[in-house]
C-alpha positions in Angstrom: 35.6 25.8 -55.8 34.2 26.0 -52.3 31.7 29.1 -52.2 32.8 29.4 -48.6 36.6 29.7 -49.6 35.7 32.8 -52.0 33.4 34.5 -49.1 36.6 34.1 -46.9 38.6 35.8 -49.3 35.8 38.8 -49.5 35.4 39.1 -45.7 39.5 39.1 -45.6 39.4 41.7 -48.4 36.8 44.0 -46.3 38.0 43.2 -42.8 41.3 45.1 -44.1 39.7 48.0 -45.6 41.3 46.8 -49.5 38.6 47.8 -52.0 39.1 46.1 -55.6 40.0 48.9 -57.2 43.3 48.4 -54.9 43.5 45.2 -55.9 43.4 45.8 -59.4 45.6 48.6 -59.5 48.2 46.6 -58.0 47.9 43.3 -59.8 46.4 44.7 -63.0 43.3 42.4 -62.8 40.3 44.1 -64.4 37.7 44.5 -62.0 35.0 43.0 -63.3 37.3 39.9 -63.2 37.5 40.3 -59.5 33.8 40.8 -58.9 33.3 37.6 -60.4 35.6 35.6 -58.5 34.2 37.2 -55.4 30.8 36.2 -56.8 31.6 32.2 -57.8 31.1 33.0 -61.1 34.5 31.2 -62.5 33.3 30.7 -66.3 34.0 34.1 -67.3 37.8 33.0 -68.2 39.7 29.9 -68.8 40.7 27.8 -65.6 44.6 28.5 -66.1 43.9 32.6 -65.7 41.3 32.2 -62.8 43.7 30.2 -61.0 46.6 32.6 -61.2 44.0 36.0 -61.0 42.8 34.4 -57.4 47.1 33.6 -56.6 47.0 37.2 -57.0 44.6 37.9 -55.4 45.1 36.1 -51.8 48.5 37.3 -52.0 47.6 40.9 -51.9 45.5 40.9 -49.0 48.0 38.5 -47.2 45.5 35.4 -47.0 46.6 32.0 -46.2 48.9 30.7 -49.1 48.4 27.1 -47.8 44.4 27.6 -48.3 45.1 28.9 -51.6 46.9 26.1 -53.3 44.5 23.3 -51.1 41.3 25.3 -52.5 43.2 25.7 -56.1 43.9 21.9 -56.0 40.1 21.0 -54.5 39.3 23.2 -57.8 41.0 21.2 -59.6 39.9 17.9 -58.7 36.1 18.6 -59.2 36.7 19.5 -62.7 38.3 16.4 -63.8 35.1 13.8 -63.3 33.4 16.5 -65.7 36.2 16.0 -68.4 36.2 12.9 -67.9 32.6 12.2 -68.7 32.3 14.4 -71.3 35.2 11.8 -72.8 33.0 8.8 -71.9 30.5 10.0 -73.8 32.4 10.7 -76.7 33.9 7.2 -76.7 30.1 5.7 -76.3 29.0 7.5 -79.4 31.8 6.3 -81.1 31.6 2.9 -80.2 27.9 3.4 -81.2 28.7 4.0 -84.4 31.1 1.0 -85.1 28.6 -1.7 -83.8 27.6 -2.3 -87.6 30.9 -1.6 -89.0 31.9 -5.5 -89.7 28.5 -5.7 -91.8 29.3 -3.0 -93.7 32.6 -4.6 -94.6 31.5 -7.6 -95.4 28.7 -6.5 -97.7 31.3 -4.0 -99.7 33.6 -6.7 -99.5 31.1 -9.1 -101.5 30.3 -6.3 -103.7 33.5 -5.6 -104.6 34.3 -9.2 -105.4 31.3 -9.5 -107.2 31.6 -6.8 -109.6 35.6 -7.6 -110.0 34.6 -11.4 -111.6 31.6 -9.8 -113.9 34.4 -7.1 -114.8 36.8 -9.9 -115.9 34.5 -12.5 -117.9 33.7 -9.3 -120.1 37.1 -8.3 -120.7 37.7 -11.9 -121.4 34.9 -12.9 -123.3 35.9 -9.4 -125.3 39.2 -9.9 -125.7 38.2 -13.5 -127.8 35.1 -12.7 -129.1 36.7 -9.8 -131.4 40.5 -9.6 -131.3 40.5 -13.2 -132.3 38.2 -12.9 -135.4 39.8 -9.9 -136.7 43.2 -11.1 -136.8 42.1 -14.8 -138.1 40.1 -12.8 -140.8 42.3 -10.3 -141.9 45.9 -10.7 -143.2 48.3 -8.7 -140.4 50.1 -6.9 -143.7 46.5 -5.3 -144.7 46.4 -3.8 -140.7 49.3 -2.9 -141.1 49.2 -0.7 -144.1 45.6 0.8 -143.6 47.1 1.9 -140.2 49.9 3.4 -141.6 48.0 5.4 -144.7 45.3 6.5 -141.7 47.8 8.0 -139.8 49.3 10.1 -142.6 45.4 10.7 -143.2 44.7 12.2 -140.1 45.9 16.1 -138.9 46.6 17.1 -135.5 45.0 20.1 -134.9 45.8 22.3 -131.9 44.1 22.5 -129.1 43.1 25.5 -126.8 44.3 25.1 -123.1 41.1 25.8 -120.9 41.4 28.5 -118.6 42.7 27.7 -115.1 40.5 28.2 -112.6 41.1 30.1 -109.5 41.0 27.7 -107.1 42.3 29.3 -104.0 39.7 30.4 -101.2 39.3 34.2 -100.8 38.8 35.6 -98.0 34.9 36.8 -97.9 34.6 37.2 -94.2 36.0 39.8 -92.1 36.0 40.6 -88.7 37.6 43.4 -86.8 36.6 43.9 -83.0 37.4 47.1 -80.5 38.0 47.0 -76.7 35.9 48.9 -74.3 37.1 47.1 -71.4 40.2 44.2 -70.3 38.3 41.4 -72.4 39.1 37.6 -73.0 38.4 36.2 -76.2 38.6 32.9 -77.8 37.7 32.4 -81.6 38.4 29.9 -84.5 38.6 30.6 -87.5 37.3 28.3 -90.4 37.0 25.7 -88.1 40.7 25.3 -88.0 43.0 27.6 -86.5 41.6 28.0 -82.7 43.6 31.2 -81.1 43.1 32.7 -77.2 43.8 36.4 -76.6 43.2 39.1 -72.9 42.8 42.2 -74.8 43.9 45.4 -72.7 40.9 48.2 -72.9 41.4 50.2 -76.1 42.7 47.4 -78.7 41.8 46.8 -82.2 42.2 43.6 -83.7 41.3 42.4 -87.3 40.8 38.2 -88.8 40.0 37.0 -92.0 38.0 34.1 -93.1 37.1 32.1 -96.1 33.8 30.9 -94.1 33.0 31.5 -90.9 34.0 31.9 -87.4 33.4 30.5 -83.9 33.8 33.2 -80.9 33.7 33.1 -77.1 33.9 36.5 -75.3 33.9 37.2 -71.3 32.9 40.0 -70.3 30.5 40.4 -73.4 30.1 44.2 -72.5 33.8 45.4 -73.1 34.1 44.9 -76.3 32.1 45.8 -80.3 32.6 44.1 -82.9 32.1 44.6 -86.5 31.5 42.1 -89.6 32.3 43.2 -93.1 32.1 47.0 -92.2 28.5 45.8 -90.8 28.6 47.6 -86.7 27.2 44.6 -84.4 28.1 47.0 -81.4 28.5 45.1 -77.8 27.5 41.4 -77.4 26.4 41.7 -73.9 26.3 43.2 -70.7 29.4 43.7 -68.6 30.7 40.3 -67.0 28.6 38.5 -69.3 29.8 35.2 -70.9 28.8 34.9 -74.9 29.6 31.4 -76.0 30.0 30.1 -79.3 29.1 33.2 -81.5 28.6 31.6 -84.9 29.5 34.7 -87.4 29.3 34.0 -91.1 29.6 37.1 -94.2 25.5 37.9 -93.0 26.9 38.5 -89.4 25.7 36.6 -86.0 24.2 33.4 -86.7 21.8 32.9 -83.9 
């Protein structure tokens, strides 16, 4: 977003005498939020709430609604090439990796052939070489009967069930975090289940894992967090943007 569009939105702001605090009260924006707007610093939450926080905003202190949505639109627009190349360069890394991926096939192809003619000239060459013999040897009557006076030989004796295993995950990672201040949070947990949350100042709020988590917090200084009753305290100062918090059972993998 144009730097110049954000100091016109300050200067509008101060040239009426509205302080942020007003603003805040009002829209229920945080105010740390608000400073960073004012301060170009548009990282600290996802696009979708930055957009609507600086609607808000503009409309407040009765600022052009036309410059809004062109600047919201500009905003927009630059972030797309960025997406898009970071697609590009996923699909060259991909394509990277298939460039010996006919090879490949054809050598486990050859293999596979291979080993299934070796695996039928010894089933065959078995199946002659001893079936045959045995029959042509022995009369079928004499199999017959030693078969039957085995099998009134033999005793089936029971047999103890092995114990079943536990097999399903427990959950050895906990994490429970407490709001100082309005804080945004993103976190994912086992690499699975990807969830987005603005916590109001003053909220508690508890996941459990079988691994691990992944965490992104703005405003790094609103909010503590704690990892299997282990206190990590704050991740950062006020404002701040922590991305990408790996936290495991032995806490903050830096």
């Amino acid at each position: 977003m144009d730097p110049k569009f954000l100091d016109e939105l300050r200067k509008t702001r101060l040239e009426k005498k509205i302080s942020l605090q007003d603003i805040a009260g009002a829209t229920r924006i945080n105010v740390h939020f608000l400073e960073a707007i004012e301060q170009g610093n548009l990282d600290i939450l996802p696009k979708p709430y930055i957009k609507a926080f600086i609607k808000q905003y503009a409309q407040y202190i009765g600022y052009d609604d036309k410059k809004v949505r062109a600047q919201l639109e500009d905003y927009d627009a630059r972030q797309r090439p960025e997406q898009q190349q970071e697609v590009s360069a996923a699909q060259t890394g991909a394509s990277d990796l298939k460039i010996n991926t006919p090879k490949l096939k054809t050598m486990f192809l050859s293999l596979a052939i291979i080993g299934g003619i070796a695996l039928f000239v010894y089933l065959l060459i078995s199946v002659f070489s001893t079936s045959e013999e045995s029959v042509a040897e022995r009369p079928f009557q004499d199999v017959i009967r030693e078969m039957e006076e085995h099998a009134q030989q033999t005793t089936i004796e029971p047999v103890d069930s092995p114990a079943i295993a536990e097999t399903e995950p427990r959950d050895s990672v906990s994490l429970s975090v407490t709001t100082i201040d309005t804080v945004w949070v993103t976190i994912t947990v086992d690499n699975l289940v990807q969830e987005e949350f603005i916590f109001p100042p003053g909220r508690q709020q508890e996941w459990k894992a079988a691994n691990d988590f992944m965490m992104t917090v703005g405003n790094a200084g609103g909010i503590s967090i704690t990892v299997n009753d282990d206190s990590i305290g704050v991740l950062g100062d006020p404002g701040q943007v922590v991305r990408n918090l790996h936290i495991t059972r032995d806490g903050i993998q830096r």
